[in-house]
C-alpha atoms as an extended CHARMM CRD file, in Angstrom:
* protein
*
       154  EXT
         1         1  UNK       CA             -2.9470000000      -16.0030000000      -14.1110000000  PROA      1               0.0000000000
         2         2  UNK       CA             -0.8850000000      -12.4690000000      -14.1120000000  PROA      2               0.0000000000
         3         3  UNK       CA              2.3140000000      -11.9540000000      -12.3990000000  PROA      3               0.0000000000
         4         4  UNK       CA              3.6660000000       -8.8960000000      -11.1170000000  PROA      4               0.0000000000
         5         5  UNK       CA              7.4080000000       -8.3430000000      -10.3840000000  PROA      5               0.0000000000
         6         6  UNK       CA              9.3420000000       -5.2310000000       -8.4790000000  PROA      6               0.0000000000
         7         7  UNK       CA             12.9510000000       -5.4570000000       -8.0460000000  PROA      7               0.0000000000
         8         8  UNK       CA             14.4570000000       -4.0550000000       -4.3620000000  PROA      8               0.0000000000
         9         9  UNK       CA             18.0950000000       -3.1700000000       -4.7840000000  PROA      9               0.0000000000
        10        10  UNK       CA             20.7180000000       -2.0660000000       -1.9690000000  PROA      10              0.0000000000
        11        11  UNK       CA             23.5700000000       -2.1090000000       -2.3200000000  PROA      11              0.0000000000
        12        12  UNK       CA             26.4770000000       -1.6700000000        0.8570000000  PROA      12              0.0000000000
        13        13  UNK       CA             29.2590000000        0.5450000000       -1.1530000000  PROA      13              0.0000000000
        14        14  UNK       CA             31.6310000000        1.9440000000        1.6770000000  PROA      14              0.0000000000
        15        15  UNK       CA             30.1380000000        0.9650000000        4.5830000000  PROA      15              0.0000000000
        16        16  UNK       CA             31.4160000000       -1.0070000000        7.4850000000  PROA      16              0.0000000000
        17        17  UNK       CA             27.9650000000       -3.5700000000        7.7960000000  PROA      17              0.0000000000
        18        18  UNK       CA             29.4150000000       -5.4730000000       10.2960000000  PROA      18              0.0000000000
        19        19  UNK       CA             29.1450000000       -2.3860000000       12.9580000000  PROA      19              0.0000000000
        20        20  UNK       CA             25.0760000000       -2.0790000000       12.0310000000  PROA      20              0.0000000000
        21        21  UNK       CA             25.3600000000        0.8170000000       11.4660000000  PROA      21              0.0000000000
        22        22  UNK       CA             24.4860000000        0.4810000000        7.2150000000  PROA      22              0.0000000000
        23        23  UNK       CA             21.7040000000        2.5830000000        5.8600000000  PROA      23              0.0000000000
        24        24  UNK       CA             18.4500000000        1.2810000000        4.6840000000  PROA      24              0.0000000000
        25        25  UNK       CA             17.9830000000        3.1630000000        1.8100000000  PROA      25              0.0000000000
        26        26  UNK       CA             17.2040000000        0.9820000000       -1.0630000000  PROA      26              0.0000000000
        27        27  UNK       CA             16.0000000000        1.1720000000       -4.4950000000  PROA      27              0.0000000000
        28        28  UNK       CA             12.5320000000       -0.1920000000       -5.4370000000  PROA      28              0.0000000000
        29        29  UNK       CA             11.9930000000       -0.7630000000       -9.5050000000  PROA      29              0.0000000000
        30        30  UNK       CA              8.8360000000       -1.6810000000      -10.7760000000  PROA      30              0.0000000000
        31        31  UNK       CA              8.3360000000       -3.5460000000      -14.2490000000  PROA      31              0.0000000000
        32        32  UNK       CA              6.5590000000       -0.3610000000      -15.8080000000  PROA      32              0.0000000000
        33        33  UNK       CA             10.5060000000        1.2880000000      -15.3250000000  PROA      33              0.0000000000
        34        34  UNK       CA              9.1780000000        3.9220000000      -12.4060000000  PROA      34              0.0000000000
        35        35  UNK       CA             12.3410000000        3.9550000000       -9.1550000000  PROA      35              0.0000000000
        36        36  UNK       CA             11.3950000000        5.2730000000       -6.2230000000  PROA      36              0.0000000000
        37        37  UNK       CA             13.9320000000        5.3840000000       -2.9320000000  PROA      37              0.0000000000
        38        38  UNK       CA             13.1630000000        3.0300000000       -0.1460000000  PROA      38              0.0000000000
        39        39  UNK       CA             14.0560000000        2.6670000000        3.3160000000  PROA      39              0.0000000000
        40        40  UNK       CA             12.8260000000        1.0070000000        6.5690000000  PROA      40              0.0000000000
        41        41  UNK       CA             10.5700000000        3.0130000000        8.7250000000  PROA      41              0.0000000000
        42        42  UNK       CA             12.0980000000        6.0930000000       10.9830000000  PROA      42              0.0000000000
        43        43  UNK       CA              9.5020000000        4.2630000000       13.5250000000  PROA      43              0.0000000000
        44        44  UNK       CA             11.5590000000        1.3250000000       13.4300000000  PROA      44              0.0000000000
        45        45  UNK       CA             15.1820000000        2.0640000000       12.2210000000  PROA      45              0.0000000000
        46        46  UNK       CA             16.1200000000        5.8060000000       13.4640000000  PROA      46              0.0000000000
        47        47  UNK       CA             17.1420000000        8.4240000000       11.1290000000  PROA      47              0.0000000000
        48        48  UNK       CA             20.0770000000        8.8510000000        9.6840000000  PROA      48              0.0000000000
        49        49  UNK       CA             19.9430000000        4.6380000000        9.0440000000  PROA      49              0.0000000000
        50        50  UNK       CA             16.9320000000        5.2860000000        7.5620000000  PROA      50              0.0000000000
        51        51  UNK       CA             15.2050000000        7.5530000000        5.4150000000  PROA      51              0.0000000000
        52        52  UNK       CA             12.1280000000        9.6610000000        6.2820000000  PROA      52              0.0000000000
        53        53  UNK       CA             11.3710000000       10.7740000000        2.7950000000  PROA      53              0.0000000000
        54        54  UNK       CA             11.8100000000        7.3340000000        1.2400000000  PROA      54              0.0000000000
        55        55  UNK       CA              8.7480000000        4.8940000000        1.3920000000  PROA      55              0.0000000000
        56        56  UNK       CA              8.8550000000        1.9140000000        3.6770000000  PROA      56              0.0000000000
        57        57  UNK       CA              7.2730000000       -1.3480000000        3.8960000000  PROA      57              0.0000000000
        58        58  UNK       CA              4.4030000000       -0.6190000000        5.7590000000  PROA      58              0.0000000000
        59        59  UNK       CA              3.6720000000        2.8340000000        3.8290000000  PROA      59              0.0000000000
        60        60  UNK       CA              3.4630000000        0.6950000000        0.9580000000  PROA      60              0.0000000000
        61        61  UNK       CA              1.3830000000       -1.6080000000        2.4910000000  PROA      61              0.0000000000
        62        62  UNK       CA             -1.3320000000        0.5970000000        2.9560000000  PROA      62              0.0000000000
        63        63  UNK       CA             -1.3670000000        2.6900000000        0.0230000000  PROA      63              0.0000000000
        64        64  UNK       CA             -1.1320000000       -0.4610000000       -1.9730000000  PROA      64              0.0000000000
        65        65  UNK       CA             -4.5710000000       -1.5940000000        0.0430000000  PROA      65              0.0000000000
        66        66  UNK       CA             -5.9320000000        2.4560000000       -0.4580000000  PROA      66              0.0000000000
        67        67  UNK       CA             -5.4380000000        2.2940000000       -4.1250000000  PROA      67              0.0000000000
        68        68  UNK       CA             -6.5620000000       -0.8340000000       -5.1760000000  PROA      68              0.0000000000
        69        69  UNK       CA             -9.9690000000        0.0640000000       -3.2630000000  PROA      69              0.0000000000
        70        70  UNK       CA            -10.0320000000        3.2960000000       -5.2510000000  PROA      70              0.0000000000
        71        71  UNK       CA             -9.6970000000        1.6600000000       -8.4500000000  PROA      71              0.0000000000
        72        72  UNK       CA            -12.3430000000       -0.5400000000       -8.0760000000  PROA      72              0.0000000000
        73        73  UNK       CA            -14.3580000000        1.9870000000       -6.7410000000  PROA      73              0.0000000000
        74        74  UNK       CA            -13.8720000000        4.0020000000       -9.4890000000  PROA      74              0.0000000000
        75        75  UNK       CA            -14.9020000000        1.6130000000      -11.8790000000  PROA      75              0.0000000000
        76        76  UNK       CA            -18.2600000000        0.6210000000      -10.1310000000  PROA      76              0.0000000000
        77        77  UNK       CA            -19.2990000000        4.2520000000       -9.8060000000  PROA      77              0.0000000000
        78        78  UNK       CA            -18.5770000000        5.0290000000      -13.5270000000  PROA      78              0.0000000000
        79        79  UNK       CA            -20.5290000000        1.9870000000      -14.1810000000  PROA      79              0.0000000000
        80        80  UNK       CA            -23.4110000000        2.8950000000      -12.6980000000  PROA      80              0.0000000000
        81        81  UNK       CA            -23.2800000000        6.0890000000      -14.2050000000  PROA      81              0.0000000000
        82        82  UNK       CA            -21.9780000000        8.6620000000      -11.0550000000  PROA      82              0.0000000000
        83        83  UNK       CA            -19.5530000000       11.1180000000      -12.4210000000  PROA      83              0.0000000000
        84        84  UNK       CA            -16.5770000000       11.0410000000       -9.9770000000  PROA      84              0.0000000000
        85        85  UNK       CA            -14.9910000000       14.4600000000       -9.7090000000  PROA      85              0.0000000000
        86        86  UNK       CA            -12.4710000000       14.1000000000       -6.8500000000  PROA      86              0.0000000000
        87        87  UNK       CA            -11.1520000000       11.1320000000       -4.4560000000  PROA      87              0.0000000000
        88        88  UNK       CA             -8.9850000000       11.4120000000       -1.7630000000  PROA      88              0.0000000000
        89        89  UNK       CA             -8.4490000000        8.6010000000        0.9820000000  PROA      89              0.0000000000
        90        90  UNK       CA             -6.4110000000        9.5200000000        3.9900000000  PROA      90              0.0000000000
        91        91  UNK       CA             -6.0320000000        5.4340000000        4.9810000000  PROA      91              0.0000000000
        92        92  UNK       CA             -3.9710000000        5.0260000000        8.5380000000  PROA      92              0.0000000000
        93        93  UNK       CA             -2.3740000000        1.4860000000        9.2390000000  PROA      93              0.0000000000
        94        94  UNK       CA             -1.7120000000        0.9060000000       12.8540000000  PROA      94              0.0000000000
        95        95  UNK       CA              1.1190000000       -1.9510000000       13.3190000000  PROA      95              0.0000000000
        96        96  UNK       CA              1.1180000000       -3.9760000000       16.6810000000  PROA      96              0.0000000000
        97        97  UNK       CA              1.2820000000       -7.3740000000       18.0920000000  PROA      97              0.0000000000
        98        98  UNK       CA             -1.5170000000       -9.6600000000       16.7360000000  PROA      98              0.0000000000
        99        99  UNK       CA             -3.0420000000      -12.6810000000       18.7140000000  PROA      99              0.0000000000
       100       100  UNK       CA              0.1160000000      -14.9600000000       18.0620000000  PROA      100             0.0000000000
       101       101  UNK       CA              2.2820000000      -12.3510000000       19.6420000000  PROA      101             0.0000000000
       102       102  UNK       CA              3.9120000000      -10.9410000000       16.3720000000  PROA      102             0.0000000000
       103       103  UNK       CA              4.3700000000       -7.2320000000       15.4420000000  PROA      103             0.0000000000
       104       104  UNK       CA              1.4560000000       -7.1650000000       12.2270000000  PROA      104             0.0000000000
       105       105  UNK       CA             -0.2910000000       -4.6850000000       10.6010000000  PROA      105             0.0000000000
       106       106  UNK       CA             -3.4560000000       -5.2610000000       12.2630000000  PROA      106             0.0000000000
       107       107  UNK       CA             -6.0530000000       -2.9420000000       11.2860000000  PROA      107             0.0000000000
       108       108  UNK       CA             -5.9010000000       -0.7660000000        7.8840000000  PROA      108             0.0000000000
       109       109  UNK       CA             -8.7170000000        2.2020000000        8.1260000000  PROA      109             0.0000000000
       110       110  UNK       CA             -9.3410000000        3.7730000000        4.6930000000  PROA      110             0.0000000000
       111       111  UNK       CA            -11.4600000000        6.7940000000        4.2380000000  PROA      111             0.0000000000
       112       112  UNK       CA            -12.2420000000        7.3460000000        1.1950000000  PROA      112             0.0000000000
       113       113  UNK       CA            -13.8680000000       11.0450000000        0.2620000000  PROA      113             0.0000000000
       114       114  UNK       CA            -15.1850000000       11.1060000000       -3.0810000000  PROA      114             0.0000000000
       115       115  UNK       CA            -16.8420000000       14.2820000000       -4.9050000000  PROA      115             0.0000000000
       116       116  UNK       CA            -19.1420000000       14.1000000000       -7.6310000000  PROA      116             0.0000000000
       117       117  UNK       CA            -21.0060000000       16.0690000000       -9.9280000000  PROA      117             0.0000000000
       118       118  UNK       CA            -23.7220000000       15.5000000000      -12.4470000000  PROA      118             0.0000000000
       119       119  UNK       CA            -27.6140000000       14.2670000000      -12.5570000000  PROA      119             0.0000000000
       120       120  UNK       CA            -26.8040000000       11.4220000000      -10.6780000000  PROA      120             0.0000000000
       121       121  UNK       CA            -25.2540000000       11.5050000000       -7.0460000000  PROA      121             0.0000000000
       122       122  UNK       CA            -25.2860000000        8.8090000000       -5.2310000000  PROA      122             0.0000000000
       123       123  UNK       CA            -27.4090000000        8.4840000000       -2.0940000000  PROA      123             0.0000000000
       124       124  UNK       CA            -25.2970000000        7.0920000000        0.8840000000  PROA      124             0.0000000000
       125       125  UNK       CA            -27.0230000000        3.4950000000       -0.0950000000  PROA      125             0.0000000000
       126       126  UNK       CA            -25.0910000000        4.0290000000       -2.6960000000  PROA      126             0.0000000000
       127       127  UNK       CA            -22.0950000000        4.5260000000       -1.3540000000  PROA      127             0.0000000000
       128       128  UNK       CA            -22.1320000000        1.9420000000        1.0110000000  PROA      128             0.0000000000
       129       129  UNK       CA            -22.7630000000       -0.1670000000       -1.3350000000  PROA      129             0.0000000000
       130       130  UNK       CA            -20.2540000000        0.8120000000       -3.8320000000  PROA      130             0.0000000000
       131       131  UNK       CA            -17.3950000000        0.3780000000       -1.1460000000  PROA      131             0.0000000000
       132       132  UNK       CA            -18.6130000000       -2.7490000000       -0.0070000000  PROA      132             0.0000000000
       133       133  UNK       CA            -18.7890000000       -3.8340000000       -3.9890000000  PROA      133             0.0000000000
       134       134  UNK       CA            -14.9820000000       -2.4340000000       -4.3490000000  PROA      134             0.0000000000
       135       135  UNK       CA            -13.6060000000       -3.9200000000       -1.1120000000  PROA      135             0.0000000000
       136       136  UNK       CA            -15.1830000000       -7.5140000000       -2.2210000000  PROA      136             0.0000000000
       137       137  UNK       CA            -13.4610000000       -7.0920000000       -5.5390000000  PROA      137             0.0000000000
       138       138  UNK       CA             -9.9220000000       -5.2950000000       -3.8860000000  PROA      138             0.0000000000
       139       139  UNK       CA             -7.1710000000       -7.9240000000       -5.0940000000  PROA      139             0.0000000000
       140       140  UNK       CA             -4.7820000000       -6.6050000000       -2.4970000000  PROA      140             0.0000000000
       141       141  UNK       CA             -7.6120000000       -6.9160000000        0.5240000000  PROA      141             0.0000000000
       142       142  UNK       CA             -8.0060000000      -10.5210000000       -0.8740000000  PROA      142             0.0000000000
       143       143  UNK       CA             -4.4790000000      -11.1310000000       -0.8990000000  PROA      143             0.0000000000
       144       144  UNK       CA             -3.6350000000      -10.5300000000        2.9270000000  PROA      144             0.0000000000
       145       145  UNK       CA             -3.9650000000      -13.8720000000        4.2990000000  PROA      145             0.0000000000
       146       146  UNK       CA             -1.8280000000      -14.9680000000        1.1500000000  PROA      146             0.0000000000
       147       147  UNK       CA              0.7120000000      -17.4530000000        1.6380000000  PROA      147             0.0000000000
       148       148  UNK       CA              4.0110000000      -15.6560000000        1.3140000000  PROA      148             0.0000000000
       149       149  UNK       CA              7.2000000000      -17.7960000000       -0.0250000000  PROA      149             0.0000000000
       150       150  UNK       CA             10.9130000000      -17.2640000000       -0.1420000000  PROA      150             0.0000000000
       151       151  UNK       CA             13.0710000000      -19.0830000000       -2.9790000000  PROA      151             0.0000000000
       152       152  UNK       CA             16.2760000000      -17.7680000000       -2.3810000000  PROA      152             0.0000000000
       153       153  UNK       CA             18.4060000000      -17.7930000000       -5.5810000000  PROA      153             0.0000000000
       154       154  UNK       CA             22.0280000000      -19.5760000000       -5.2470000000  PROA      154             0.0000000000
């Protein structure tokens, strides 16, 4: 077993709260030391409550599902011996209400463009094969049905 921890931090200062009118801007720390600003969607909460050039939930949500594809694909392609020279993946999440009537991310589309180089390129078997192999092995895709608790600390 591995855990991983973040820490989110926000933090009121001088606001009112009570009005609703508080930002969303938030701190998110990872346990490697790296901060990055946070905020709720502009799609959601308008701007200035929130923060356009701050990542949100469901940004996160995605590239966290884009990466760990990438990573695996990665892997399987240096493993069977196709030098990777390039991989971008432009992945679109599209948030709506799901069969149970809830707003959900309901579809994640990743398209992954990869460049090689070398003797061996793979054929677009290959491919399809390799991102099958990587999105069986994707942690994250395997962890979206997860069970999701909440132990508040008092």
């Amino acid at each position: 077993m591995s855990e991983y921890t973040t820490e989110v931090l926000w933090e009121r200062g001088e606001q009112d709260f009570l009005d609703k009118r508080y930002s969303r801007r938030h701190l998110i720390r990872f346990d490697g030391g790296l901060e990055i600003p946070g905020s709720s969607s502009p799609r959601v909460v308008p701007v200035p409550l929130s923060d356009a050039s701050a990542v949100d939930p469901e940004e996160a949500f995605v590239a966290s599902l884009s990466t760990c594809h990438m990573l695996w694909f990665l892997g399987l392609a240096a493993k069977a011996g196709f030098r990777v020279d390039r991989y971008v993946d432009k992945a679109v999440g599209v948030m709506e209400k799901n069969p149970e009537g809830r707003i959900a991310m309901t579809v994640i589309t990743l398209r992954p463009d990869v460049a090689f180089s070398g003797e061996r390129v793979p054929t677009r078997e290959d491919l399809d094969r390799l991102h099958h192999a990587a999105h069986d092995a994707c942690y994250i895709a395997n962890s979206v049905k997860s069970e999701v608790r909440c132990e508040p600390v008092y």
